[in-house]
C-alpha positions as CSV (number, residue, x, y, z in Angstrom):
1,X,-44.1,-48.8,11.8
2,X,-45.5,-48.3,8.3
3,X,-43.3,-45.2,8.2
4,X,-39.9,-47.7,8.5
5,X,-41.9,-49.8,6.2
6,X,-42.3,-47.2,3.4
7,X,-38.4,-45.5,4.1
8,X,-37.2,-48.9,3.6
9,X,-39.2,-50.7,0.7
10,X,-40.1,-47.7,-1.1
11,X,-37.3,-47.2,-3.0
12,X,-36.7,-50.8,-4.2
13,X,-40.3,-51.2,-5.4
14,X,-40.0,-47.9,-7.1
15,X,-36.6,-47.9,-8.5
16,X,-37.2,-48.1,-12.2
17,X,-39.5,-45.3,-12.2
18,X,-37.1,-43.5,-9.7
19,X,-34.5,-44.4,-12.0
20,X,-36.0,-42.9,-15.1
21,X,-37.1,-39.7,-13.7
22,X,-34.2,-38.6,-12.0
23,X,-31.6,-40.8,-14.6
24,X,-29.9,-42.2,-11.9
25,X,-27.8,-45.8,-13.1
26,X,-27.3,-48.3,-10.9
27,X,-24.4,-47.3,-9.2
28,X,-26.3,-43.9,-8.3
29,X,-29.1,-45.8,-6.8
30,X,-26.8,-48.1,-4.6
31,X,-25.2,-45.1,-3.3
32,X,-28.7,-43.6,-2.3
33,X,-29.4,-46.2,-0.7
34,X,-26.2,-46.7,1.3
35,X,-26.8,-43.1,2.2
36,X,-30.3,-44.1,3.2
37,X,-29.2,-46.7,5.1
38,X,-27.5,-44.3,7.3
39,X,-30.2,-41.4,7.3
40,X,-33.3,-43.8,8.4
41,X,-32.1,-44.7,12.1
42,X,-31.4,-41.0,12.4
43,X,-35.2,-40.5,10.9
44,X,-36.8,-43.1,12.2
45,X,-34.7,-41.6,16.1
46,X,-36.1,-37.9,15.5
47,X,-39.6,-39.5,14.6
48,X,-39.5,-41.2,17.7
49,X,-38.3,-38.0,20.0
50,X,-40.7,-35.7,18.6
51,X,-43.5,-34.7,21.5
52,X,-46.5,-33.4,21.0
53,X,-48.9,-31.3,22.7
54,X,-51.1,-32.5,26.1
């Protein structure tokens, strides 16, 4: 759960500093997150498939 929590909120409480260091405008950001809001079911699916050692 905090992992969906931090893929999802992350960005938005970080955005101007994301913004700044990487000099991405607005328009930038929204398509990074529209591509995030893609990518994170496909994460947060892998995350959920992985299996690990007995």
């Amino acid at each position: 759960m905090a992992n969906l929590v931090g893929l999802t909120i992350f960005p938005f409480v970080a955005r101007p500093i994301l913004q700044k260091v990487a000099d991405v405008d607005d328009t930038k950001f929204n398509e990074l997150m529209q591509q995030r809001k893609e990518l994170i079911p496909l994460w947060m699916k892998s995350m959920l498939q992985v299996h690990t050692p007995k």
